[in-house]
Backbone as a chain_set.jsonl record, in Angstrom:
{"seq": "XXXXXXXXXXXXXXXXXXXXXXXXXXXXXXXXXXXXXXXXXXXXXXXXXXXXXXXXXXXXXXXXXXXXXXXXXXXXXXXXXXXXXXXXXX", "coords": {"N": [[0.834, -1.175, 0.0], [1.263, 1.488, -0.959], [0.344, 4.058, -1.35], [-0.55, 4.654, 0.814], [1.507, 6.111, 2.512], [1.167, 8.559, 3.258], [-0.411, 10.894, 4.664], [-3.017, 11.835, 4.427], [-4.401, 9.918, 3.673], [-5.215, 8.317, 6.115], [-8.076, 8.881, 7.221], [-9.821, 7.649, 4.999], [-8.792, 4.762, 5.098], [-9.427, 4.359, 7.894], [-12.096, 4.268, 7.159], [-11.834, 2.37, 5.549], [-11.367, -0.023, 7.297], [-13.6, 0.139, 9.081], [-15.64, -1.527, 7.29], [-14.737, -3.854, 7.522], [-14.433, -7.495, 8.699], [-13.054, -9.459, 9.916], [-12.717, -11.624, 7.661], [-11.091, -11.054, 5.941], [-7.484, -11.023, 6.049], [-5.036, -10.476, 4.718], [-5.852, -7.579, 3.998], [-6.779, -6.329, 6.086], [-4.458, -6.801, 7.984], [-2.916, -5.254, 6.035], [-3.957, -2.34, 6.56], [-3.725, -2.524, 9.032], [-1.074, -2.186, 9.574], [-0.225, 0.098, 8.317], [-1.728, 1.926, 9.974], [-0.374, 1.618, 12.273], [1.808, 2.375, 11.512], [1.376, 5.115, 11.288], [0.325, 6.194, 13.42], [-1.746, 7.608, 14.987], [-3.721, 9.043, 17.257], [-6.275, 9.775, 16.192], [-7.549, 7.418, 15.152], [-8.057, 5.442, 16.655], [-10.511, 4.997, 17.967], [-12.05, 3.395, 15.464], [-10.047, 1.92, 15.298], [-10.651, -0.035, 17.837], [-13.988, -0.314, 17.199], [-13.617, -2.297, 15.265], [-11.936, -4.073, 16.131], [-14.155, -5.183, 17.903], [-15.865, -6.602, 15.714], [-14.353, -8.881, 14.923], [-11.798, -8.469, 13.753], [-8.629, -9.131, 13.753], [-4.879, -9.222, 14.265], [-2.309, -7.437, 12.835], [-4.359, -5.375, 13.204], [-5.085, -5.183, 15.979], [-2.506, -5.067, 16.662], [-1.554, -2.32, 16.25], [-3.822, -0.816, 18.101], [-2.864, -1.754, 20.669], [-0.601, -0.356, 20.281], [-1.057, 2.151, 19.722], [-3.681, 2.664, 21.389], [-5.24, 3.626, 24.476], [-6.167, 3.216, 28.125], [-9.045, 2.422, 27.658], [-9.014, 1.193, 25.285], [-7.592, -1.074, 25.985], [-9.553, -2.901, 26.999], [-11.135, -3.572, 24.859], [-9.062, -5.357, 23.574], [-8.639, -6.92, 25.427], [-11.256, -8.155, 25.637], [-11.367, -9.572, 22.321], [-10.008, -10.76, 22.49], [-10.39, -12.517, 24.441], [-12.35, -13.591, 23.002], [-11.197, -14.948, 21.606], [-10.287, -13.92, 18.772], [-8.469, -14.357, 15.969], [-5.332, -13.505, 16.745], [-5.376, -11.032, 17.964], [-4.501, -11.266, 20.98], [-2.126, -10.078, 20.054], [-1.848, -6.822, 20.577], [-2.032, -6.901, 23.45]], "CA": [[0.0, 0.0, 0.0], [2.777, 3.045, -0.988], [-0.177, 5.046, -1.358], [-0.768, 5.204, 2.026], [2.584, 6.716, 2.913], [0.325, 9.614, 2.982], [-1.115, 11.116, 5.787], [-4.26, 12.297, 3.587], [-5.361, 8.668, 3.622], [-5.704, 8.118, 7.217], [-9.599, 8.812, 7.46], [-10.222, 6.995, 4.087], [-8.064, 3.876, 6.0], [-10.383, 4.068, 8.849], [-13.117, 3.673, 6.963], [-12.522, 1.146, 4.906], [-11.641, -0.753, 8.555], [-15.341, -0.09, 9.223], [-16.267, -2.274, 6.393], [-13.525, -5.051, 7.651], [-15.349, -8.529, 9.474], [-12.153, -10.632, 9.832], [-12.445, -12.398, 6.68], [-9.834, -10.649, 4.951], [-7.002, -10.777, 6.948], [-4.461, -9.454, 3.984], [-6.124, -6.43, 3.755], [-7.059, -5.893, 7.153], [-3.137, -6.56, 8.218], [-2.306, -3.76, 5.373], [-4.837, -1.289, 7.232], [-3.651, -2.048, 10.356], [0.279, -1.596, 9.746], [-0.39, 1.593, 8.059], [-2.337, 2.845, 11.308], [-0.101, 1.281, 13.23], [2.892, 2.936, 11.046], [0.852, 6.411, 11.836], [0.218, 6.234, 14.897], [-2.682, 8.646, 15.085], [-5.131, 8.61, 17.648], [-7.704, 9.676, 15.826], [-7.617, 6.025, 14.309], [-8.444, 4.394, 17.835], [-12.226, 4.483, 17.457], [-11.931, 2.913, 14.329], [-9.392, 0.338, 15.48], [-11.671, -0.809, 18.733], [-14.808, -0.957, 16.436], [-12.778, -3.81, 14.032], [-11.698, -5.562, 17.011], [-15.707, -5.945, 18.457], [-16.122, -7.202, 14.68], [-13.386, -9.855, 14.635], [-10.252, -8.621, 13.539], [-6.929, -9.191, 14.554], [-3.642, -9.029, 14.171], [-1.927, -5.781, 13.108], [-5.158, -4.29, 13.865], [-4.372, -5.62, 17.417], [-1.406, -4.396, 17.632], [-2.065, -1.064, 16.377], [-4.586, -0.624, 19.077], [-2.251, -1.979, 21.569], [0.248, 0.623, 20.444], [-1.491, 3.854, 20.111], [-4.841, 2.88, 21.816], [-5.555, 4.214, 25.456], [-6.733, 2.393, 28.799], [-10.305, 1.599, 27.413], [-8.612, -0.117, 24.21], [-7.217, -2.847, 26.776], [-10.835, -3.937, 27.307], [-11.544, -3.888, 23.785], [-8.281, -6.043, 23.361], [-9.175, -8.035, 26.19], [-12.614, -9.053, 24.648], [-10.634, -10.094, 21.973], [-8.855, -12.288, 23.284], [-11.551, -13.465, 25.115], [-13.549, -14.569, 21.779], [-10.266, -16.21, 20.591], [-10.432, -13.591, 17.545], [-6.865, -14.568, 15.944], [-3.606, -12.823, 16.944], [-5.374, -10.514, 19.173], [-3.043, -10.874, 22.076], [-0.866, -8.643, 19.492], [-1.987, -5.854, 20.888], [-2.085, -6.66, 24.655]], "C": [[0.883, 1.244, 0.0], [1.641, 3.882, -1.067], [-0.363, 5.449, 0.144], [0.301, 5.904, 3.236], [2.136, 8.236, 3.188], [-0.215, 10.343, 3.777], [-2.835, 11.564, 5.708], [-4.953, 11.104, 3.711], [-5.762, 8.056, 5.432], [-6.841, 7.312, 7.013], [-10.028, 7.785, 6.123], [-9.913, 5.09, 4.495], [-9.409, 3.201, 6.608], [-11.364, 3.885, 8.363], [-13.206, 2.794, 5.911], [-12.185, -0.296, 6.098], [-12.892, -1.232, 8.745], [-15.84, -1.059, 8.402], [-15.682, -3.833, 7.046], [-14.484, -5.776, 8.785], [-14.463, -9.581, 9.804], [-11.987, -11.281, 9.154], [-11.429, -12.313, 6.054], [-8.296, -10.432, 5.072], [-5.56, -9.868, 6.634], [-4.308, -8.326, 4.405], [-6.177, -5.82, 5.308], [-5.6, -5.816, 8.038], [-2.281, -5.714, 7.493], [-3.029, -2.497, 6.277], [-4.2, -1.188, 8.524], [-1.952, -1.545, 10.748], [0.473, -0.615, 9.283], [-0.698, 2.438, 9.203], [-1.312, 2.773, 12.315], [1.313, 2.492, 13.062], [2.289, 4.906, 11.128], [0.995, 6.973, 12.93], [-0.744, 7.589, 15.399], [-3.704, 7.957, 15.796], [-6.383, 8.669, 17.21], [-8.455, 7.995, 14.844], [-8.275, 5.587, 15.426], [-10.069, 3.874, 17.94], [-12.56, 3.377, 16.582], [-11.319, 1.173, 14.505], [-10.195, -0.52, 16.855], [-12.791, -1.761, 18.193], [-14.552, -2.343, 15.488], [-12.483, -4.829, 14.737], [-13.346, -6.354, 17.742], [-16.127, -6.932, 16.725], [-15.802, -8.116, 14.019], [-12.025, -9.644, 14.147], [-9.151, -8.253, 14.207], [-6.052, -8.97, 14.115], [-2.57, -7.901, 14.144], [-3.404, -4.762, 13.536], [-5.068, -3.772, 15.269], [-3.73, -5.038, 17.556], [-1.314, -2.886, 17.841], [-2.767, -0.321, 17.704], [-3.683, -0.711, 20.032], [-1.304, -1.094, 21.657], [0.163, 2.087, 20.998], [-3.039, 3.684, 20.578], [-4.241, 3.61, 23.386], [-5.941, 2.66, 26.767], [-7.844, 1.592, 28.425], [-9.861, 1.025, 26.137], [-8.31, -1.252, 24.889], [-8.422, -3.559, 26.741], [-11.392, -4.099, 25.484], [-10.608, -5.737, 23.216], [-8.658, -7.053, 24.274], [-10.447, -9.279, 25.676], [-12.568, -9.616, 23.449], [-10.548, -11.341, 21.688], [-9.317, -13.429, 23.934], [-12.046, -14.93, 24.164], [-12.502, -15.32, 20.853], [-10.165, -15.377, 19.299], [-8.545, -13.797, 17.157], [-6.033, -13.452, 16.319], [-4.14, -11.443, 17.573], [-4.56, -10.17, 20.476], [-1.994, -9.869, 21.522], [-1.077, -7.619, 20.366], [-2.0, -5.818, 22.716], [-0.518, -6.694, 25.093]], "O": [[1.116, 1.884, 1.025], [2.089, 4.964, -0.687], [-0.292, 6.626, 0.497], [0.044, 6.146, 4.415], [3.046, 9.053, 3.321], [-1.171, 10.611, 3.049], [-3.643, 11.604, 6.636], [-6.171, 11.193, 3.867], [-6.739, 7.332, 5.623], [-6.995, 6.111, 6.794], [-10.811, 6.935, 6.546], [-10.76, 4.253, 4.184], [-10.116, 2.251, 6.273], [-12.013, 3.122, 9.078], [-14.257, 2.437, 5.377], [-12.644, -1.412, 5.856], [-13.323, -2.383, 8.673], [-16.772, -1.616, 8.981], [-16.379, -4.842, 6.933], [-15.153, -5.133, 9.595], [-14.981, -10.679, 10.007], [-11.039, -12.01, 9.449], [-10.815, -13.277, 5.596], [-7.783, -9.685, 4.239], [-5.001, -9.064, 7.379], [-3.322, -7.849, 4.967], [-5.536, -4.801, 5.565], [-5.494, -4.847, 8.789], [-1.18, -5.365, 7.918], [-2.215, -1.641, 6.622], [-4.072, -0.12, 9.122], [-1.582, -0.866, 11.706], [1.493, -0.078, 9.716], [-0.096, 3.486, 9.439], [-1.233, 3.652, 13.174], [1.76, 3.217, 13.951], [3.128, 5.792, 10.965], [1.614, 7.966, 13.311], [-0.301, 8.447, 16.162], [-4.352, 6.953, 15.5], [-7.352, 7.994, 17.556], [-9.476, 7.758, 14.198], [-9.411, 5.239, 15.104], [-10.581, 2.755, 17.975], [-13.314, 2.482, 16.961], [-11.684, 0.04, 14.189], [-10.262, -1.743, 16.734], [-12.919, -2.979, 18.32], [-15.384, -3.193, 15.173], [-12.58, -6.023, 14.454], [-13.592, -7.536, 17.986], [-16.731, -7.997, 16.854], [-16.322, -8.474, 12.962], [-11.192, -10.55, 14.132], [-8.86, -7.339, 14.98], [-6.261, -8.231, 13.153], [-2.025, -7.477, 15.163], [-3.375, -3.652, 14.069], [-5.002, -2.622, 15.703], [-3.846, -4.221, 18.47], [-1.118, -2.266, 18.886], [-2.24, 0.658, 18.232], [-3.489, 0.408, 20.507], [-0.916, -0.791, 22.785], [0.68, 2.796, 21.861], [-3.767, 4.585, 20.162], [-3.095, 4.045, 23.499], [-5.972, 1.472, 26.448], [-7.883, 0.385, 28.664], [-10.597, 0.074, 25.872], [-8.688, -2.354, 24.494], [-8.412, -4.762, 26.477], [-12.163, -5.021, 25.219], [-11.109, -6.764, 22.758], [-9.023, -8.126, 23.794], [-10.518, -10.492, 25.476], [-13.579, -10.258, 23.162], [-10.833, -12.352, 21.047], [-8.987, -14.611, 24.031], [-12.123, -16.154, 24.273], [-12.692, -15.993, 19.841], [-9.894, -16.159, 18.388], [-7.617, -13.463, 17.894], [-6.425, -12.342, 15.959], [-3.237, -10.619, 17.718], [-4.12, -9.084, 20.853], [-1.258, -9.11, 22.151], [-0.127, -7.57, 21.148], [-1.976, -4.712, 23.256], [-0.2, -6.489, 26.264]]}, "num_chains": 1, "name": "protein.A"}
């Protein structure tokens, strides 16, 4: 994703997260090492919502990087439901 070297794509990012259900895990591990490679909070919303929806991995970690206290419980619940590679982020 070189386009997203970008800081303009952020918000466009985050919402194609929103669309993301864990199926895709590619795409959803390009989205989330971009955010993660940001590191903008205004992503954190974005990256919580994806984890109640099933995805993991760099999304995870993302979250785990630049989320906040109430991302742990997102990450936690997670982890809980077994969603894969979750624990990334705790």
């Amino acid at each position: 994703m070189e386009w997203a070297s970008d800081r303009q794509s952020l918000m466009p990012l985050c919402e194609l997260l929103e669309k993301c259900t864990g199926d895709d895990w590619q795409t959803e591990d390009a989205i989330g090492r971009t955010l993660l490679d940001f590191g903008d909070p205004a992503a954190i919303p974005y990256l919580e919502r994806a984890t109640q929806h099933g995805v993991g991995g760099y999304v995870a970690r993302a979250l785990g990087h630049i989320g906040n206290e109430r991302s742990m419980e997102f990450l936690s619940d997670a982890f809980a439901k077994k969603i894969p590679d979750a624990w990334y982020g705790i």
